[in-house]
N, C-alpha and C positions, 0 to 999 in steps of 0.2 A: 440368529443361528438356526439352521434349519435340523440341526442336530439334537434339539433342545425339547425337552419333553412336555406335552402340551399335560399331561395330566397322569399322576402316579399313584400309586397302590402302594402303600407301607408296610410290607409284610414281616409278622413275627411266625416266626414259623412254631410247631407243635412239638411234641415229645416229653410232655412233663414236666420240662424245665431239667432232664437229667440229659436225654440223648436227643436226637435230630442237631441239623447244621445246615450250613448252606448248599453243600453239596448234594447234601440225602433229599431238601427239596428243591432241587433246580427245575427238575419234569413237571413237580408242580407249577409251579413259578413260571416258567417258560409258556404250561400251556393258558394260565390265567391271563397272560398279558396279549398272547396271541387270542383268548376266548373275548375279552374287555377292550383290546387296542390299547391299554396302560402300560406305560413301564412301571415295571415293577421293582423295587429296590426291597431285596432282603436283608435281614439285620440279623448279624452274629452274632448276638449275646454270648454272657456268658455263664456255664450250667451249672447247677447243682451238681455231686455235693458238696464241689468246689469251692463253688461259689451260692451261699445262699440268699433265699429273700432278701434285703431290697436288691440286689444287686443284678438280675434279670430287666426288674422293672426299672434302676436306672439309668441301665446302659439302654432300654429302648427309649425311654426321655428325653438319653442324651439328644439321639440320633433324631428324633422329633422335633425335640426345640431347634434342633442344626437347623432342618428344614423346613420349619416356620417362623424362626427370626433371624433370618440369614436371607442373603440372595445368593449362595453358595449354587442354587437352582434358580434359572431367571422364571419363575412358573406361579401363578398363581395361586396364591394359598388355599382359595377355596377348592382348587383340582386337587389338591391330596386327599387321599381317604388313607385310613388305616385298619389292616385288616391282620384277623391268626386268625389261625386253626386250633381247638385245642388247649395248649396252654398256652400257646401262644393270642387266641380269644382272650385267655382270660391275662394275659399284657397289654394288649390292645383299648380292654376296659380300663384295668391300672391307669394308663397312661391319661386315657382320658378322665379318670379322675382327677390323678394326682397335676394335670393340667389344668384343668379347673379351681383346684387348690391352690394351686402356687401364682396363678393367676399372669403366666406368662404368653401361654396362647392358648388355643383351645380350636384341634380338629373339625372340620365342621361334617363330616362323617366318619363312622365307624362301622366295617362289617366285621362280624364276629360267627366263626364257621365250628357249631356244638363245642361252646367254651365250657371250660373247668371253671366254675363261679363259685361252688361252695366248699367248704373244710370236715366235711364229716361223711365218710363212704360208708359206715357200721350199719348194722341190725336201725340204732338211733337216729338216721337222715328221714330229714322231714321230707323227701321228695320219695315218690313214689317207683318213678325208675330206676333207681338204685338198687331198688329192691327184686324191681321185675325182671329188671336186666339188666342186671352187678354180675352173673355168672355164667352164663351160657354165650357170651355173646364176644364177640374180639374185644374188648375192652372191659376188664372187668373190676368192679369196686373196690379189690383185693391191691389191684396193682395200681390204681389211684390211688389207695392210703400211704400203700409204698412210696409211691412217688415223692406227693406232698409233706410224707416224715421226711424224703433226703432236702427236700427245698427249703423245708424252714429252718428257720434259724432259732425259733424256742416258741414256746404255749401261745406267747402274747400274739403270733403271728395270726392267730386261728382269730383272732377280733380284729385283725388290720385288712381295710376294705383295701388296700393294694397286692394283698393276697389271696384276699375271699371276698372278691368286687361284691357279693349279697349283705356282706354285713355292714356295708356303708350307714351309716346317718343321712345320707343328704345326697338322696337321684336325681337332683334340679340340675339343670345349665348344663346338659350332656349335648356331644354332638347325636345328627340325623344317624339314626344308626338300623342297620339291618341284622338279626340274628336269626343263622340256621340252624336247625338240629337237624340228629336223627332218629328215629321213631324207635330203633334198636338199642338203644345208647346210654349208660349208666347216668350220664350228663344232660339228656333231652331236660329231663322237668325243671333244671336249676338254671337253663339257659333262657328258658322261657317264663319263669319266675322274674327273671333281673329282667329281661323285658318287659314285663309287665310292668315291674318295680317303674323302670325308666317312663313307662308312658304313664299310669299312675302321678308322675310331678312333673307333666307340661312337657314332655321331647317328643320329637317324630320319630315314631319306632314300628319297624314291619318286621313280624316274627313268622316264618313258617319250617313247618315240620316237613321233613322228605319221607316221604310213604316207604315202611320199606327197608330202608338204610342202616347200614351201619357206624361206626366211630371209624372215622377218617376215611369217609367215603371218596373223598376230593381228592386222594392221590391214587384212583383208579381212572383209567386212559382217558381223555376227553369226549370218545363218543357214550361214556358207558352211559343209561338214560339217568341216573342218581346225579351225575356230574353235571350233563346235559339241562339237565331239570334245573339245579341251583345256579348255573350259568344263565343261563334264561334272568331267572330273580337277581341275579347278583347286576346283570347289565340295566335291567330297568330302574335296579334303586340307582346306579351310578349316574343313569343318563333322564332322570327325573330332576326337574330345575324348579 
């Protein structure tokens, strides 16, 4: 069938786990798939504080395992990637843990666009951007703790690495994965932490920082040069064999 998609992008989209939808990012979405040649299938989860932890990270599992142990998609497994922004990065990691866990299947890429990795925004975060640029900045520390109070569901969450992909035991047997930050971004040092974490225990991992940049730079118009720039990296990790 010539209708059939030779290779897709799995996208969790961002907002904390409280607000975004599929709607709010279709602009994104539409221009990723026109910048990559992917279709792109976005996943609706469902949000906090409705709905809390695990229930994000199961319903994007669900939607993953659909489409790596199913022919529901006649497509080659190793053309999916799975990609957020955000929080929806840090679902993106989830999944590819808790797929390795369950030992069902396992992504053989992941891109991750300045994911939310860790559980402590305070004075006490061991990462230094937090600190530098928790306040002045479009995203600030204050409304990440906010967040992550509505999404959990009790204390113990703050040690479960499917909600704070940093506190895992065990960064072996991930997929090829790419993580962006941004240089302005409460979230840069912890994004680039768990990458490191990742290449540290044997994964192919390219991490780079956008000069410059804010949090949620990727929903500004496709020429902007911030977008421009990560699209460039985003196609050469995808078209890298």
């Amino acid at each position: 069938n010539e209708e059939e998609p030779h290779s897709i992008l799995l996208f969790f989209h961002g907002g904390g786990w409280v607000t975004g939808n599929i709607a709010s990012y279709s602009n994104l979405c539409a221009n990723l798939a026109i910048a990559t040649n992917q279709t792109v299938i976005s996943v609706d989860y469902r949000l906090a504080p409705e709905f809390k932890c695990p229930t994000a990270v199961e319903d994007c599992y669900a939607v993953t395992k659909e489409l790596f142990t199913t022919d529901v998609l006649n497509i080659d497994k190793n053309n999916i990637t799975i990609i957020g922004d955000s929080a929806g990065g840090n679902l993106a990691a989830a999944v590819s843990l808790l797929a390795r866990d369950e030992g069902e299947f396992l992504p053989s890429k992941q891109i991750l666009l300045y994911p939310v990795m860790g559980n402590d925004y305070s004075e006490n975060s061991p990462f230094e951007s937090v600190k530098t640029n928790g306040t002045d900045y479009l995203l600030t520390s204050k409304r990440i703790n906010d967040m992550l109070e509505l999404y959990r569901s009790s204390e113990l969450d703050l040690e479960n690495p499917y909600f704070s992909p940093i506190v895992s035991s065990d960064f072996s047997n991930q997929p090829k994965t790419l993580i962006i930050t941004s240089e302005y971004d409460p979230l840069r040092d912890e994004g680039e932490f768990y990458g490191k974490k990742l290449l540290e225990n044997g994964n192919d991992v390219s991490i780079y920082r956008i000069k410059d940049s804010l949090h949620g730079f990727m929903s500004l118009p496709p020429n902007s040069k911030h977008v421009k720039e990560a699209y460039c990296i985003i196609n050469d990790f995808l078209n890298e064999r």
